[in-house]
C-alpha positions as a Markdown table, in Angstrom:
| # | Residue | x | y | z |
|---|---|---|---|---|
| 1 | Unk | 0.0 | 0.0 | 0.0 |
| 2 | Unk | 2.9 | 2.6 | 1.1 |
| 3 | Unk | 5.4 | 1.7 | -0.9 |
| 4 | Unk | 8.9 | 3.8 | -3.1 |
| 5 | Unk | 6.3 | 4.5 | -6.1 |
| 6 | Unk | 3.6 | 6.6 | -3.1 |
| 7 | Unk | 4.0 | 10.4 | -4.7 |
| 8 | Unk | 2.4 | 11.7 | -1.5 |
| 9 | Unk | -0.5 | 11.4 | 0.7 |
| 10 | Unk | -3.5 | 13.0 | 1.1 |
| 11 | Unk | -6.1 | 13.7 | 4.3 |
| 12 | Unk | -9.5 | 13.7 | 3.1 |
| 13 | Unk | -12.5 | 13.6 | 5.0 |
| 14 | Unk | -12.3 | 10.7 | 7.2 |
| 15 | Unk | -9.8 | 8.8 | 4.6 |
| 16 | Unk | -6.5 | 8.6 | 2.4 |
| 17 | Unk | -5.6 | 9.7 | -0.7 |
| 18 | Unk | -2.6 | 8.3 | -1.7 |
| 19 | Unk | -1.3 | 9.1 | -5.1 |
| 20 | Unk | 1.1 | 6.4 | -6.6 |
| 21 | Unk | 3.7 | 7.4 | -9.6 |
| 22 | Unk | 1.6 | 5.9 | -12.5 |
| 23 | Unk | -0.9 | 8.3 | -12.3 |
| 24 | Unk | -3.0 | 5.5 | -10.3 |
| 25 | Unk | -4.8 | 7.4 | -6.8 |
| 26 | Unk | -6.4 | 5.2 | -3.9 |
| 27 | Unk | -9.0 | 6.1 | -1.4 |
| 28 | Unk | -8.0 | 4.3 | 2.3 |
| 29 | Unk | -10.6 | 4.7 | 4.7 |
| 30 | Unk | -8.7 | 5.3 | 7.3 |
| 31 | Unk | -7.5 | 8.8 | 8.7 |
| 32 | Unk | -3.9 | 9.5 | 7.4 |
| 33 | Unk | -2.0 | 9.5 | 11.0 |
| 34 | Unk | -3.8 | 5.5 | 11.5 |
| 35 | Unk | -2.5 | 4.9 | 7.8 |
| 36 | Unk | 1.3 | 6.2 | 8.5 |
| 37 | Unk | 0.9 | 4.6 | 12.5 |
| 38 | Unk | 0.1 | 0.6 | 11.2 |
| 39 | Unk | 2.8 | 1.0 | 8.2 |
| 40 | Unk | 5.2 | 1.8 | 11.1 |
| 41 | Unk | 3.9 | -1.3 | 13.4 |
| 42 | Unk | 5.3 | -3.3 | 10.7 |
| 43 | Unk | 9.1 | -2.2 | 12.3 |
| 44 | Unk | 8.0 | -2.6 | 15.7 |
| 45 | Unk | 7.5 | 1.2 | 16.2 |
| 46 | Unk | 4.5 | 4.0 | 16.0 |
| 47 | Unk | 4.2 | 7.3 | 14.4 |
| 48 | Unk | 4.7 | 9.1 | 17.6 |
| 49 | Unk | 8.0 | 7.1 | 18.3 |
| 50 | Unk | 8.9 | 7.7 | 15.3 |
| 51 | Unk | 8.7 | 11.5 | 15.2 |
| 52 | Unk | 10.4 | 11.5 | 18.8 |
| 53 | Unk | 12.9 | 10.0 | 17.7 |
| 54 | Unk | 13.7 | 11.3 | 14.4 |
| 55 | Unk | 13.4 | 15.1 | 15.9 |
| 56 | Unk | 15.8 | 13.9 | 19.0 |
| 57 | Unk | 18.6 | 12.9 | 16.9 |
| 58 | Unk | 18.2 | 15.4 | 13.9 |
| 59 | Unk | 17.5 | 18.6 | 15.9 |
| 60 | Unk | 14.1 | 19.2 | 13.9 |
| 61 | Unk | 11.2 | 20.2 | 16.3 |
| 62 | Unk | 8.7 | 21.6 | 13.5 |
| 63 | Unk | 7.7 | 20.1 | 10.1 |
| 64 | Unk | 9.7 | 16.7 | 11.2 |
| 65 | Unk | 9.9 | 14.6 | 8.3 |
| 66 | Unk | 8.5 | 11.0 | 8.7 |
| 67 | Unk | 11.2 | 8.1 | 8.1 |
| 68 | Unk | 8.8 | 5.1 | 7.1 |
| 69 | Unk | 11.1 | 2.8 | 4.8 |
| 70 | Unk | 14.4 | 3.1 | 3.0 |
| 71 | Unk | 12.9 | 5.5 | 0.0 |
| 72 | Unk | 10.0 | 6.6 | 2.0 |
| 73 | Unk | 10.3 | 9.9 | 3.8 |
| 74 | Unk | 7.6 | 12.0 | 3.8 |
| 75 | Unk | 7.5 | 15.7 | 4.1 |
| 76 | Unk | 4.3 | 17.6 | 5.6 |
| 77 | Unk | 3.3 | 21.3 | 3.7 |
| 78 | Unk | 0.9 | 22.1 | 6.5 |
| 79 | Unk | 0.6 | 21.1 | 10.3 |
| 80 | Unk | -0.7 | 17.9 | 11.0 |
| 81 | Unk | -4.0 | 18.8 | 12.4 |
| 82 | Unk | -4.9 | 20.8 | 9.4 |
| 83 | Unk | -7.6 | 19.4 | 6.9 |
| 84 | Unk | -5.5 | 19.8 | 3.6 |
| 85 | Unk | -2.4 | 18.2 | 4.9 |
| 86 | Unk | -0.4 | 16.3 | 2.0 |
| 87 | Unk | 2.6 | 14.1 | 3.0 |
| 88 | Unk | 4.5 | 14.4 | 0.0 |
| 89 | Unk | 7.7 | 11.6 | -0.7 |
| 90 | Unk | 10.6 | 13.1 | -0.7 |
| 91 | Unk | 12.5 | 11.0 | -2.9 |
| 92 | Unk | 10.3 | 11.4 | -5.5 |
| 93 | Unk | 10.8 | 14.7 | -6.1 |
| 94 | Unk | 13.1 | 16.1 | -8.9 |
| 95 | Unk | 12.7 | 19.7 | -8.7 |
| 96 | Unk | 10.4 | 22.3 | -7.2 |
| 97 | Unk | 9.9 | 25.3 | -8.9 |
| 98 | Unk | 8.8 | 28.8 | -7.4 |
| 99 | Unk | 4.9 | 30.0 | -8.6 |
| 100 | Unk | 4.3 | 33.6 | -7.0 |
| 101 | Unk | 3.6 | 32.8 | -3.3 |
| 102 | Unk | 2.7 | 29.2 | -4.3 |
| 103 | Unk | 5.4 | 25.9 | -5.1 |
| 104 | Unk | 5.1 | 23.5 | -8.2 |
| 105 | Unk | 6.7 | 20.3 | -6.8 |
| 106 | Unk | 7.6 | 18.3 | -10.3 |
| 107 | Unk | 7.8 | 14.1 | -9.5 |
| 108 | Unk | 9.7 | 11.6 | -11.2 |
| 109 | Unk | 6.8 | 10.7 | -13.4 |
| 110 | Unk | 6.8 | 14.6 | -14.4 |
| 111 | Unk | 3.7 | 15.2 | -12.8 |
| 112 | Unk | 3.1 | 17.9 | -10.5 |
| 113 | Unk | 1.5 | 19.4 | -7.4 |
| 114 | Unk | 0.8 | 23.1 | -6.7 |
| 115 | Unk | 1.0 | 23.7 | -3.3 |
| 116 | Unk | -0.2 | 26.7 | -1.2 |
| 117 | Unk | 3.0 | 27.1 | 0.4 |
| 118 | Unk | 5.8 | 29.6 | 0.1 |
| 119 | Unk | 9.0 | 28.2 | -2.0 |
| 120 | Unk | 11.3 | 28.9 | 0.7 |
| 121 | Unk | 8.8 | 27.1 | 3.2 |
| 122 | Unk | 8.7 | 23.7 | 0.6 |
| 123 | Unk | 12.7 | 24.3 | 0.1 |
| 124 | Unk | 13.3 | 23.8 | 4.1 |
| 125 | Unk | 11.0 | 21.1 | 4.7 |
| 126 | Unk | 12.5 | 19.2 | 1.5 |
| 127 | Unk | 16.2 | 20.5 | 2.4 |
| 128 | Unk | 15.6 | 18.5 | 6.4 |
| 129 | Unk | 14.4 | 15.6 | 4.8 |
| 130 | Unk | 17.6 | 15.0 | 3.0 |
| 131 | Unk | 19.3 | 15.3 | 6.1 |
| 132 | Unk | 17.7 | 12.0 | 7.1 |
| 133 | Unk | 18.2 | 10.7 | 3.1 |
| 134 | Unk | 21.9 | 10.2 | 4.7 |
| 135 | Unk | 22.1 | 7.7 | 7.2 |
């Protein structure tokens, strides 16, 4: 279900949208924290663990990126408890590109999101999640 080829993930109402590179899109009905918590139960851990942990050892205390697998780390453009919330992949990206006060994240398929986030915003969250690219 979360696997390398997830673009990025979605809260809908009550549900998941995950978005896979193949232009193929999934509806999970389950809320996207209880998604990301039993993909993590797989490795014996939990979201919340997790995020502890990564934020203890990398110094990140806002926007912490999510370490699920080996080329899943997800990035968040808004804080968790808001509605339109995408967990975008970070290894999936090739480029983001600056829009007026919006960023155009490009995938490796070429497709694109416009997100309603400053570039420089997009640009830190991406640049900490390459921190954790390098263990």
């Amino acid at each position: 279900m979360i696997n390398k080829d997830v673009l990025y993930l979605k809260k809908a109402n009550r549900s998941t949208i995950i978005k896979y590179k193949n232009q193929d899109e999934i509806v999970i009905n389950l809320l996207l924290e209880k998604l990301l918590d039993f993909a993590l139960r797989e490795d014996l851990t939990t979201l919340k663990g997790r995020l502890e942990a990564t934020s203890k050892v990398y110094r990140i205390f806002k926007h912490v990126p999510i370490y699920l697998k080996e080329n899943i780390i997800l990035i968040q453009t808004n804080n968790k408890k808001e509605i339109d919330n995408i967990y975008i992949n970070s290894y999936n990206i090739v480029e983001m590109v600056k829009d007026k006060k919006q960023t155009i994240i490009i995938f490796i398929d070429h497709s694109f999101l416009k997100i309603d986030k400053p570039y420089h915003l997009m640009k830190k969250y991406y640049d900490l999640s390459l921190k954790i690219k390098k263990l």
